[in-house]
C-alpha positions in Angstrom: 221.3 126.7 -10.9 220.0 125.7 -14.4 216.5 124.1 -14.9 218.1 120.8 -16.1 220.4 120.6 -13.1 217.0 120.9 -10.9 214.9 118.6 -13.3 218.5 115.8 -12.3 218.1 116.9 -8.9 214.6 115.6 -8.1 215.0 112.7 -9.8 218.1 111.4 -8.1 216.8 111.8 -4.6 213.0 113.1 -4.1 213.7 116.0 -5.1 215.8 118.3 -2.5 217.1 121.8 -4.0 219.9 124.0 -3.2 220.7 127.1 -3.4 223.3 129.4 -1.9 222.9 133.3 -1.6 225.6 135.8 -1.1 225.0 138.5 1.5 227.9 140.9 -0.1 227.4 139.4 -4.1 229.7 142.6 -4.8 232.8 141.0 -3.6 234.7 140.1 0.0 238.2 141.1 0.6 240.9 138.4 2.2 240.6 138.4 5.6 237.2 138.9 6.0 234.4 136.7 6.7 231.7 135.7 3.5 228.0 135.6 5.2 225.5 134.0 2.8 222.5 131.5 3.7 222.0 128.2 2.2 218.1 127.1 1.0 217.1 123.7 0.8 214.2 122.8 -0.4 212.5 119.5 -0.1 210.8 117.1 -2.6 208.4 114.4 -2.5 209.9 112.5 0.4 211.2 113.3 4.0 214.8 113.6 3.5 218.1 113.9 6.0 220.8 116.0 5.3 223.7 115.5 8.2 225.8 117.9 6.5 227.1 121.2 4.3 230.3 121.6 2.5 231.4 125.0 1.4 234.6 124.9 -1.4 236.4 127.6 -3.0 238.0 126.5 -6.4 239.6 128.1 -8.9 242.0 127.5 -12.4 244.8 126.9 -12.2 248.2 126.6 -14.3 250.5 123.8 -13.4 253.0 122.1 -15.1 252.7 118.1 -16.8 254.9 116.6 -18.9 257.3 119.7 -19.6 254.2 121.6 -20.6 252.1 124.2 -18.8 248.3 122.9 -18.4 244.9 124.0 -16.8 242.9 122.5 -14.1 240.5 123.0 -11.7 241.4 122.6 -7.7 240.4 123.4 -4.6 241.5 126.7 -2.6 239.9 126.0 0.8 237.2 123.8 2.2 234.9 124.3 5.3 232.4 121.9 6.7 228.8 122.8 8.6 227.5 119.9 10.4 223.8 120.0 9.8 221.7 117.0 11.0 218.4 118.3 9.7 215.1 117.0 8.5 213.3 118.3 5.3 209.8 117.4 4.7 208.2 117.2 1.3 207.8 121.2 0.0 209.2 122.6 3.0 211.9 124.7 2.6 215.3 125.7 4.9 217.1 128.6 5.6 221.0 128.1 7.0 223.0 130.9 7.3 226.2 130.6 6.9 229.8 132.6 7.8 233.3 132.2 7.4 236.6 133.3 6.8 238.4 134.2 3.8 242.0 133.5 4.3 244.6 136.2 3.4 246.3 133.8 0.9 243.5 133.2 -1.2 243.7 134.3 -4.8 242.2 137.4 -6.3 239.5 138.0 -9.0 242.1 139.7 -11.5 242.5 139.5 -14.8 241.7 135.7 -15.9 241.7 134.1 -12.4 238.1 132.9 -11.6 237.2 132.2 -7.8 233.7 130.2 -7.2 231.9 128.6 -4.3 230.6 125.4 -4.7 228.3 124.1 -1.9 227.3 120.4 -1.1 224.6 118.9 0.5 225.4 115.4 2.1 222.0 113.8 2.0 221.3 110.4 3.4 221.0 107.8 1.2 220.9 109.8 -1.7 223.9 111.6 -4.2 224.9 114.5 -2.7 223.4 117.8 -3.9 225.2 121.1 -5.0 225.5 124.6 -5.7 228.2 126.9 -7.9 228.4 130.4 -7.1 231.3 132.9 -8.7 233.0 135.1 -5.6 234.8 138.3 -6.1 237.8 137.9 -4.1 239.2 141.6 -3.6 242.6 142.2 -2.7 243.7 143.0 1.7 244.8 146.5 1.8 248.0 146.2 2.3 247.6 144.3 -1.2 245.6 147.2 -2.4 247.7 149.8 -1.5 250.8 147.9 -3.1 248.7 147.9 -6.5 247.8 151.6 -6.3 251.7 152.8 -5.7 252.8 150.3 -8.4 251.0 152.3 -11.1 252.2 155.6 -9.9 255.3 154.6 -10.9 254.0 153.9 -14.6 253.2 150.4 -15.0 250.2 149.1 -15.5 248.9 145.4 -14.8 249.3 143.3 -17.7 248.7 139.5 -16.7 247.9 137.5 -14.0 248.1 133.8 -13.2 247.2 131.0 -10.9 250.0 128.8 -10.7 250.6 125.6 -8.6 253.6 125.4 -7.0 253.6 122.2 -4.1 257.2 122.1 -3.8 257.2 125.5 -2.6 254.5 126.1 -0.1 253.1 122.2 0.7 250.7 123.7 3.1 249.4 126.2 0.4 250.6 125.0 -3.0 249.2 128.0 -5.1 250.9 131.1 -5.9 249.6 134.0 -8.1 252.0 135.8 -10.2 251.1 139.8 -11.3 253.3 140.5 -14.2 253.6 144.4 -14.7 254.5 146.7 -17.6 255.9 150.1 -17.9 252.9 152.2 -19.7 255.9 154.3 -21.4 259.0 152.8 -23.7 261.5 152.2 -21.4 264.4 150.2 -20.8 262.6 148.5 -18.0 261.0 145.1 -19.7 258.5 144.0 -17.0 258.5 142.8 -13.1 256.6 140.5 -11.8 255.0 139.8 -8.2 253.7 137.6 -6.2 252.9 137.9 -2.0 252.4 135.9 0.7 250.3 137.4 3.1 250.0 135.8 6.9 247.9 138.7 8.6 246.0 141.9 8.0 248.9 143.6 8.8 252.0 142.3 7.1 252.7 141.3 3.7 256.1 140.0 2.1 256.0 140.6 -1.8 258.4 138.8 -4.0 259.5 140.9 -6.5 261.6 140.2 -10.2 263.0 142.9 -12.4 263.4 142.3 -16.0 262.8 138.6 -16.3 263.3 138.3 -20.5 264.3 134.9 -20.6 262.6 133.0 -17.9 259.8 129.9 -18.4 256.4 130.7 -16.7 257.7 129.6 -13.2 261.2 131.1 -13.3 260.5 133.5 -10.1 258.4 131.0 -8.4 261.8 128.8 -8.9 264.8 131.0 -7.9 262.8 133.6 -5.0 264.0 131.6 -2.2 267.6 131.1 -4.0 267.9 135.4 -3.8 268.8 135.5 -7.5 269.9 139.5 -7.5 267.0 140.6 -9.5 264.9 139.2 -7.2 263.9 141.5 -4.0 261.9 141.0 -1.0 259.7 144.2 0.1 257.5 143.9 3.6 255.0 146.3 3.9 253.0 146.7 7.2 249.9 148.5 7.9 252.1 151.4 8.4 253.4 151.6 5.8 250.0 152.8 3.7 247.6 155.4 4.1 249.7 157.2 1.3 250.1 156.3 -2.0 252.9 159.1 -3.2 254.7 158.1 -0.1 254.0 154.4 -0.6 254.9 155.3 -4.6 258.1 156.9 -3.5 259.5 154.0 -1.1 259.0 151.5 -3.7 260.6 154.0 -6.3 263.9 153.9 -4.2 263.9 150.1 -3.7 263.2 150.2 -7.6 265.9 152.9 -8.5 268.6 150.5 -9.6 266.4 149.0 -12.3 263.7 151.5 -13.0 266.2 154.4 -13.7 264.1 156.9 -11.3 
């Protein structure tokens, strides 16, 4: 939090700080819980805060007026129902856990995930933190990732994209795109995954999309256009990335010439 932002915070309400620290500041994979503790820190007057809000936010790409545009939005929200009492200078620690969903977005490439707490303090603006989260991929995810670039492509893009029409309950939906590290006849595929559980994950997969807009898979996957195929992995399915490299090579084989 930046010295002005502090100086604005004790004037708008006595004076009440926070901050939010990270137990694993490294990173937290989806699925598993993010541990942290919340300080407050109070002012020149008592002051009641009934409540903490945790949000994780990221940018996103969605599409306005025939155009592609970026905003800001929020992944998941989780409320702490508080109910304490600061006194002047007197300072509170509240730890905090919860879960990371499996669906939420990864820290790759351009995509930005950050934790914004608030503070709902009585009678006062409410008070907040920003903290940036590494989201790191499940590893069935992982393990996808790892056997894709045995097979020569490498990672070239990644983006946040929100898609309502497709998953109302969970209108975001990030796209890989992947390139062959080689000439080849092979322009690109591109991936995205929906991932319920720890131990199942459906990727979506297009081969060669040359003359698609930005959304084109997110679009047609549920049409099963016939470049587009549909791979489950289960947690059986890794521990191996040759094998792993080799199954994906032969669901490939039509298009990747392998």
């Amino acid at each position: 939090m930046s010295i002005y932002k502090r100086m604005m915070d004790r004037a708008a309400n006595g004076g009440v700080q926070i901050d939010t620290f990270l137990d694993e500041p490294s990173g937290v994979r989806c699925g598993e819980e993010l541990r942290g503790s919340v300080i407050l820190k109070g002012g020149h007057s008592e002051t009641q805060v009934t409540r903490i809000w945790f949000q994780l936010l990221a940018e996103f790409a969605c599409e306005k007026d025939k155009q592609i545009v970026k905003e800001n939005g929020v992944i998941y929200r989780y409320m702490f129902e508080t109910n304490i009492s600061i006194a002047p200078g007197e300072e509170k620690n509240i730890p905090f856990r919860f879960q990371i969903p499996f669906s939420t977005p990864l820290s790759i490439g351009t995509t930005n995930i950050w934790l914004e707490t608030e503070a709902d303090v009585e009678m006062a603006p409410n008070r907040n933190d920003r903290d940036v989260v590494r989201i790191m991929p499940p590893p069935i995810v992982g393990a996808f990732f790892e056997a894709v670039g045995l097979l020569g492509l490498r990672l070239n893009e990644v983006s946040l994209l929100h898609v309502p029409h497709l998953r109302p309950d969970f209108p975001f939906v990030q796209e890989f795109e992947f390139k062959p590290r080689l000439p080849s006849a092979l322009d690109e595929i591109e991936v995205y995954y929906i991932a319920e559980s720890r131990d199942r994950v459906d990727f979506y997969i297009e081969i060669d999309r040359r003359s698609k807009g930005m959304l084109g898979l997110l679009e047609e996957a549920f049409d099963w256009d016939e470049r587009c195929i549909k791979v489950t992995l289960t947690s059986e399915d890794i521990g191996d990335p040759d094998r792993l490299a080799d199954h994906l090579a032969r669901t490939f084989l039509p298009y990747l010439g392998r």
